[in-house]
N, C-alpha and C positions, 0 to 999 in steps of 0.2 A: 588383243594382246597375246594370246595365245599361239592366232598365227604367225603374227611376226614373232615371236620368240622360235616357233618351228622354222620357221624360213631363214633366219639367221641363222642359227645353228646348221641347216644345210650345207649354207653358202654364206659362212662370215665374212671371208676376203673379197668376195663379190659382190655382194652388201653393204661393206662400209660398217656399220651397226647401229647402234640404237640409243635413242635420246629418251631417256625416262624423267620427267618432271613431275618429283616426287617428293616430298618429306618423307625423313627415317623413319621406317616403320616396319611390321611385320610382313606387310604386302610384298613391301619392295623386296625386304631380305626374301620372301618364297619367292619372289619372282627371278632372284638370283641363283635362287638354288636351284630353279625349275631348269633354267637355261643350264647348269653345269652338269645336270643331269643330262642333257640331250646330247652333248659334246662330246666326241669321241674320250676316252678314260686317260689318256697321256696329255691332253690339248692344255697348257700354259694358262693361267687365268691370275694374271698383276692386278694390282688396284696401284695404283697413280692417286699419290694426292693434290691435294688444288695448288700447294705451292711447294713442291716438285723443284729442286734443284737443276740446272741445265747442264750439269756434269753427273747427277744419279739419273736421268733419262736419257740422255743419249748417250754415256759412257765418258770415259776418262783416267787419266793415269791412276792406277793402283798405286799407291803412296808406301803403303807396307810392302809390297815386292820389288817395289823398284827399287828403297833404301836398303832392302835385303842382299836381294841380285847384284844392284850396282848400275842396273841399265834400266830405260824405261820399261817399263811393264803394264800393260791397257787392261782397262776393267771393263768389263762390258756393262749399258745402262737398262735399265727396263724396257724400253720398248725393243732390242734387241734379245734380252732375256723372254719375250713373250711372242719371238718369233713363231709363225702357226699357229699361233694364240689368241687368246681376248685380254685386252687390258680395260679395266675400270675405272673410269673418272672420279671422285669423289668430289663434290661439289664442284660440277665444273662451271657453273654459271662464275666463279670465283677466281677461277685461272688465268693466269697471266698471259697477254695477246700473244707474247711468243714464247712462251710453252704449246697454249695450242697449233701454232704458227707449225712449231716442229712434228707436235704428232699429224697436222695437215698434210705437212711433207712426203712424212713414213709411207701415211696411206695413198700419196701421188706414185712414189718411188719404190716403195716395199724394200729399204734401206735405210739406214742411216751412214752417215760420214761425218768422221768428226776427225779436225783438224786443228790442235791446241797442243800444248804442253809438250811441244819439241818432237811430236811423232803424228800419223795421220794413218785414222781407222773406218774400213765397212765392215757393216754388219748385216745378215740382211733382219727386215723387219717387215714378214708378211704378216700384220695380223686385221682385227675388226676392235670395232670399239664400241665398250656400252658406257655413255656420259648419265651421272647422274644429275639432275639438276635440280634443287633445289631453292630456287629462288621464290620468290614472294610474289615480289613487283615483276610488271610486266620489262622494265626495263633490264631487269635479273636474268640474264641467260646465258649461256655457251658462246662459245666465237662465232660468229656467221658463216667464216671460212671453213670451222670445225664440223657444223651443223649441214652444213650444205654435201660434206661429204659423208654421212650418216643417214644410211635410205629411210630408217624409218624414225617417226618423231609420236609416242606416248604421253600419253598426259595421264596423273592421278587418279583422276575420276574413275579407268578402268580397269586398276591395280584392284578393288577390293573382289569387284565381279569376278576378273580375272583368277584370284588366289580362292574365292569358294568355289570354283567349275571348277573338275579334274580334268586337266587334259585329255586330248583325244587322241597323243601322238607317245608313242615309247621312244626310249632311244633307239628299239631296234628300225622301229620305224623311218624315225631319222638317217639311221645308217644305210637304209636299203633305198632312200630316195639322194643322199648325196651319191652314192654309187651310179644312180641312174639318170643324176643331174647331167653329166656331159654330153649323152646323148639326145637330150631334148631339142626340140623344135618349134620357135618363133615362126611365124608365120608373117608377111609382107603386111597382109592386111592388120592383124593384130599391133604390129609394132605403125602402123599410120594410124591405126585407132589410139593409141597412148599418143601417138604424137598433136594428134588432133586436140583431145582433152587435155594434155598439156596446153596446147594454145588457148583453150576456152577459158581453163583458167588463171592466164596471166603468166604462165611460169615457164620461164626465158632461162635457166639452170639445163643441161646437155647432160650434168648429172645424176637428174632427177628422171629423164630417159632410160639413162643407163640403168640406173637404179631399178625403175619399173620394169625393164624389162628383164633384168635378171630376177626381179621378186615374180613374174609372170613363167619363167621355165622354172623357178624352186617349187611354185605352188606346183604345177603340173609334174616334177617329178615325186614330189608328195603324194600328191593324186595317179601315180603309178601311170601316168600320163607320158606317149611319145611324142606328142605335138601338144603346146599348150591353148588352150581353146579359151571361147570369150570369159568364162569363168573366171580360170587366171588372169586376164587382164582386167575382169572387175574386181580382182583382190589385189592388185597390185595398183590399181587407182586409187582405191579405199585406200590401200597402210602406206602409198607413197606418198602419190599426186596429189589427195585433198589435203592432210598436212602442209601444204608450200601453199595452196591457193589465194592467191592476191587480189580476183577479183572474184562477181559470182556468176555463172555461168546463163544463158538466158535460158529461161523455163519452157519444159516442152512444147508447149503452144506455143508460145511467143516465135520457138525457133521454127516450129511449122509453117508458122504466116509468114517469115520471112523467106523461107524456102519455098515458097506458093508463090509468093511476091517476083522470086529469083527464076522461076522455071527450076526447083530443084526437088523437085517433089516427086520426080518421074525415074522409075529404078534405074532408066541409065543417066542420070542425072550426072553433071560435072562438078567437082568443086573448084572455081574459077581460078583459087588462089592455090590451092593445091595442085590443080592441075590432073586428077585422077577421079575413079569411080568413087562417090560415096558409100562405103561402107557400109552394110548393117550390122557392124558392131560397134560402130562409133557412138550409137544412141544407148547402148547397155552400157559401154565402158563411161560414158558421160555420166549418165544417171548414178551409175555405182558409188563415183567419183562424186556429186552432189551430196549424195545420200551422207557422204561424212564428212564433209566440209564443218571445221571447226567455226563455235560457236564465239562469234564477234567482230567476224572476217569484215565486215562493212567498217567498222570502226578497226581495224587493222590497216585494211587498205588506205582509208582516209590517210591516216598516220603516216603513211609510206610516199604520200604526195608530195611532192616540191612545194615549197615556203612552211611549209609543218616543220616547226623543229621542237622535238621531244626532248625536255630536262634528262642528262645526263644521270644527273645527280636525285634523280626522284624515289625515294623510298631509302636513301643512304645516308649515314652518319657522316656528314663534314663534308672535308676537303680533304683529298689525298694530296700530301705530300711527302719530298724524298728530305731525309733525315741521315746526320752522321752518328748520331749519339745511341736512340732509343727509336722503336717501334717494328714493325715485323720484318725480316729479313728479306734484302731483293739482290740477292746473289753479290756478286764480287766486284772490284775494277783495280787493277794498277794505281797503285798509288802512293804515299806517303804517310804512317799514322800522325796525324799533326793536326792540331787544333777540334781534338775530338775524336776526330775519327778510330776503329778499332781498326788494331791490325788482327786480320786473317790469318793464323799459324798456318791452318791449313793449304790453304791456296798459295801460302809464301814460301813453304816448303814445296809442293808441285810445283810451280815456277824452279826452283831451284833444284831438283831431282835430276833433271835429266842429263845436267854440265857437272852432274859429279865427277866424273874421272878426270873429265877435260880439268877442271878449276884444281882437284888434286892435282894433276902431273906439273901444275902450271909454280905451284910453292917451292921456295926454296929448298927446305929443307927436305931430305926422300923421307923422313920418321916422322915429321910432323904430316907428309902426305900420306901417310899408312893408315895416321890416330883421324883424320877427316872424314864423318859419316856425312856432311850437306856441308856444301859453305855458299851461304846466306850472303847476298848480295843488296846492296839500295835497289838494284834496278829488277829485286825478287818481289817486292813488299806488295804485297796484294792488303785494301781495306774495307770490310763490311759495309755493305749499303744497307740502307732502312727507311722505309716508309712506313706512313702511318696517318690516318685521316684524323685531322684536326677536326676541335668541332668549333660550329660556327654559331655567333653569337650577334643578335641586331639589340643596337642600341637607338631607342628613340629619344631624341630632342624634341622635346613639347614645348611653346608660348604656349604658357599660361600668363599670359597679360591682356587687358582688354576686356570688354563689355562679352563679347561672345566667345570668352575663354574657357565657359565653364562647356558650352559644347560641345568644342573641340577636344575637350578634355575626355569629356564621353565617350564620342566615338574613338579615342586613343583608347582608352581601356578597352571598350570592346575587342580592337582590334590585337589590344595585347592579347586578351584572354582566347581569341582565334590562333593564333598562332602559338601559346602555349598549348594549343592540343596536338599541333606540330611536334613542337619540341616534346612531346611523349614518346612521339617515335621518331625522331630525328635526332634525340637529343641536343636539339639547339638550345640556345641559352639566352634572356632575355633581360636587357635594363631599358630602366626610364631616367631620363634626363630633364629638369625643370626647371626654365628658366623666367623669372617676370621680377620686377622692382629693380634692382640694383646688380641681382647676379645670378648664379644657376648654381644649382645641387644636382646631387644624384638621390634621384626619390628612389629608383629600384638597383640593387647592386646587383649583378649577372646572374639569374637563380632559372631553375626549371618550374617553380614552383607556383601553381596556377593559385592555392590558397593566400601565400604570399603576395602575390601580385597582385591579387585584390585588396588583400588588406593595405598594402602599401600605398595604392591607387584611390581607396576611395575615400580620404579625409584630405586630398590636395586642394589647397583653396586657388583664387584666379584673380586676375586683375594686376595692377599697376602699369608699370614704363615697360618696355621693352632691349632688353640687354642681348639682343640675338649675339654681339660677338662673344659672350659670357658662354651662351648658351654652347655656341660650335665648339669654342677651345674646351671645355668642360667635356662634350664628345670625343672631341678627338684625345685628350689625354685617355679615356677611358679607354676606347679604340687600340691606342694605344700601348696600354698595359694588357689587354686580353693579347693582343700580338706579340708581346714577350711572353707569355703563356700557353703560348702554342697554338689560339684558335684564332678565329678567322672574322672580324669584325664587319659588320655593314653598319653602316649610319644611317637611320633615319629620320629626317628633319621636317618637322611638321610648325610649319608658321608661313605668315602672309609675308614675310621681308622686311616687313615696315621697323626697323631700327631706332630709337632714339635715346637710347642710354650708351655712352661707353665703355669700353672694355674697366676705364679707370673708377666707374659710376658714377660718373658726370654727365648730367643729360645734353641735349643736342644731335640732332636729327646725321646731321653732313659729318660730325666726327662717329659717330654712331656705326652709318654707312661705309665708313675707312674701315674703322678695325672689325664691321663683320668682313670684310672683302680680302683685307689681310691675313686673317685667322684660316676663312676658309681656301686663301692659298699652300696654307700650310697642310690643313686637310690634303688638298691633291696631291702638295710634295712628298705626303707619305705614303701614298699610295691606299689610302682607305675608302673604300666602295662605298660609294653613299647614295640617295636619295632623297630630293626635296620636293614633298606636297604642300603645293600653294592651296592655303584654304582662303585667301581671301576671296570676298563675292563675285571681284570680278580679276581675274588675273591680267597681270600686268608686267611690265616689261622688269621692272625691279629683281624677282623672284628667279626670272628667267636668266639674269644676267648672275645673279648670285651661284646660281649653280653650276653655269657653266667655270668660274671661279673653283668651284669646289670640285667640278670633275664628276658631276652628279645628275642621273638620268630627273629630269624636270616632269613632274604628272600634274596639271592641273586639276583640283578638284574641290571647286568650289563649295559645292554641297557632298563632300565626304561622307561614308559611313563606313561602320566597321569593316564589310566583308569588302568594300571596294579598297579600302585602305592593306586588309590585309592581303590581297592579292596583286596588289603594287609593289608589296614588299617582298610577296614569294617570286614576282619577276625580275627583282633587282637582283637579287643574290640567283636568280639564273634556276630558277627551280619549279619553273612552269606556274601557271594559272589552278 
């Protein structure tokens, strides 16, 4: 940690900068402080928050000087303000694809251009970047695009060691090795040795080259170094290369038998596919490069294989969606305030600032054009967007009718009582639906609550006729009202299909069979996510046809139990096993 915070600080614009994956804490804040200490005394240092306007980061019309002036007036945005600067992410595992999208840009182009509000602006924008990331879950991070352009990648584990060692570098330190940075010297073989261990492990990124080899001349001008030596290039494998590592590299021996195998073991040995001498520094830069390969890499790479698809949505509250009324703000659009929606004062006057003169000269009267400070047009109206994750709620349909009702009733509660330890941290929301004799209730109304659900669960009694269309419409009304509510409903249906009560509670197997097949037409036409577990002993074509009716992934499982049942449910709603 210590070195890359010195090697940044060298060479921020040629570094990219740095990914810290950290919870708020004292570490972090010394670790910030440590770095503004190394930094020259003038050097710009922004913090950017996660949800960061796209008119306060890249700039935009000045609204107070332009209504002042009379003409457009450009505001400059932070990453322009932090030119030859560092700017800070604040929770960027959180930031929006194209916020990062635009600081990507910056650091492609070392600019910005912004071209809105009736004028068009550059700025330049040379800086580096420290992303903090504070995510949990693994699926919690930074933008890939973001990330990829950032040489080095920090994890927590080393913020505490990091902040009790004193450094070993001053700023003057600092200052007398960027001075002596431009003259250093990469060496042929050193930059094929990074390219090698590049290939060894997995990482197909031209960036991450670049990267290594300018963290290989910072270290050696650190080290008061004119040529950088294998040294730098084991420090620059260590804080670059093993960060990206995708696969693991083969172990010494391994690679010796196969270079023995190859005729490559002899000093003028060839490397067939490179085409040149093998190195002896290919084996120090390799190993360096092993030595830090982060911890889980086999189970990363698996992840990164084709037909693997990781739940989006794993370790996150609901369903994002976009909202005109209430929830967090996602910038602006053209548009009309109607039927909810806020109008934008702001964004509706910029829209309208910069045709002030033009709209006055255009009025009739010259006294009533003098008294015009904005004139406000339909085709000015900007309106607030908002988004905001709903939370999502599964509702089970239980037969309780029949000899082996009391069973299936079992393993239901288990599996409710699994999934409430979910909904602790997902805050999902949980009902039960039961249906046997004549018609269906709601046994559980929508609760997070694991005491409740057992209580409510365990005096359900079983047996009688079987009313399954009772049971689905009884769902979907519920389904239903939590989706005027804002959350996000899934159904699940747990029974063998065998219907013989009707909707009107009249028995009869064939009228039975109608009105579940019509109900659960209406299920699909609302568009409600559902799920039916056939528990009968032996599944059969009834069950199969009912779902496809419903629009609903079909799981046979004869001899159900809790955790199999509750991980049918975490696949339906899209949320991994």
């Amino acid at each position: 940690m210590i070195t890359a915070t010195a090697l940044f600080a060298i060479d921020p614009l040629g570094l990219g900068g740095i990914a810290v994956r950290s919870p708020p804490g004292i570490e972090r804040d010394q670790f910030l402080a440590s770095l503004r200490s190394l930094l020259p005394q003038q050097t710009p240092m922004q913090r950017v928050p996660a949800h960061v306007s796209d008119e306060r980061l890249l700039g935009g019309l000045d609204l107070a000087a332009t209504l002042k002036s009379g003409q457009p007036v450009a505001a400059r945005g932070l990453l322009a303000e932090a030119d030859r600067g560092v700017i800070v992410l604040s929770m960027a595992e959180r930031m929006q694809p194209t916020t990062a999208a635009f600081i990507a840009s910056a650091l492609d182009c070392r600019e910005v251009v912004v071209e809105r509000d009736g004028f068009a602006m550059r700025s330049p924008a040379r800086l580096g970047v420290v992303a903090l990331d504070e995510g949990l879950a693994d699926d919690e991070q930074p933008s890939a695009a973001l990330l990829d352009r950032l040489a080095f990648r920090i994890d927590a584990s080393v913020l505490r060691s990091a902040a009790e060692n004193a450094t070993n570098y001053s700023a003057r330190d600092i200052a007398a090795a960027r001075e002596r940075l431009s003259s250093v010297v990469v060496g042929t073989a050193l930059i094929e040795s990074l390219c090698s261990a590049a290939g060894a492990l997995g990482i197909d990124s031209l960036r991450a080259l670049i990267f290594a080899v300018q963290a290989a001349r910072a270290s050696a001008a650190l080290a008061s170094r004119e040529e950088a030596s294998e040294l730098d290039a084991a420090v620059a494998a260590q804080l670059v290369l093993a960060p990206r590592a995708l696969v693991v590299p083969p172990a010494p021996e391994q690679q010796q038998t196969q270079n023995t195998e190859s005729g490559q073991d002899r000093p003028d040995a060839k490397d067939p596919e490179q085409g040149r001498n093998v190195s002896e520094h290919d084996d120090i830069v390799l190993a360096a490069a092993r030595a830090a390969l982060p911890a889980g890499l086999l189970d990363r790479s698996n992840e990164s294989q084709p037909g693997r698809v990781k739940s989006a949505a794993a370790g996150r509250f609901g369903v994002q969606r976009r909202c005109v009324q209430f929830g967090r703000p996602a910038g602006v659009r053209r548009g009309k305030p109607a039927k909810g929606a806020r109008l934008n004062i702001l964004a509706t006057l910029r829209a309208a600032a910069p045709f002030r003169r033009l709209r006055a000269n255009a009025t009739d009267s010259p006294a009533a054009a003098s008294r015009v400070v904005v004139s406000v047009r339909r085709e000015d109206f900007h309106v607030t967007r908002y988004k905001h994750r709903s939370p999502t709620a599964t509702i089970f349909v239980l037969d309780a009718s029949g000899s082996s009702a009391l069973h299936r009733l079992a393993e239901a509660k288990g599996a409710v009582e699994l999934l409430l330890a979910d909904c602790y941290v997902r805050r999902d929301q949980v009902a039960v639906v039961a249906f046997r004799n004549k018609g269906a209730e709601v046994l559980l109304a929508p609760t997070r609550s694991l005491v409740r659900a057992r209580r409510e669960l365990s005096d359900l009694p079983g047996g009688g006729g079987t009313p399954l269309a009772a049971g689905i419409e009884a769902g979907r009304v519920l389904a239903e009202a939590l989706a005027r509510r804002g959350a996000t409903p899934t159904m699940v249906l747990l029974t063998d299909a065998r219907a013989n009560v009707a909707l009107d509670g009249r028995g009869g197997r064939e009228q039975a069979h109608s009105d579940a097949v019509s109900v659960a037409r209406r299920v699909r036409a609302a568009a409600i996510r559902s799920l039916l577990i056939d528990t009968s002993p032996r599944p059969g074509a009834t069950a199969q046809t009912l779902a496809g009716e419903l629009g609903a992934r079909y799981v046979p499982l004869p001899h159900a139990d809790a955790a199999s049942l509750a991980n049918a449910v975490r696949l339906s709603s899209g949320r991994g096993p």
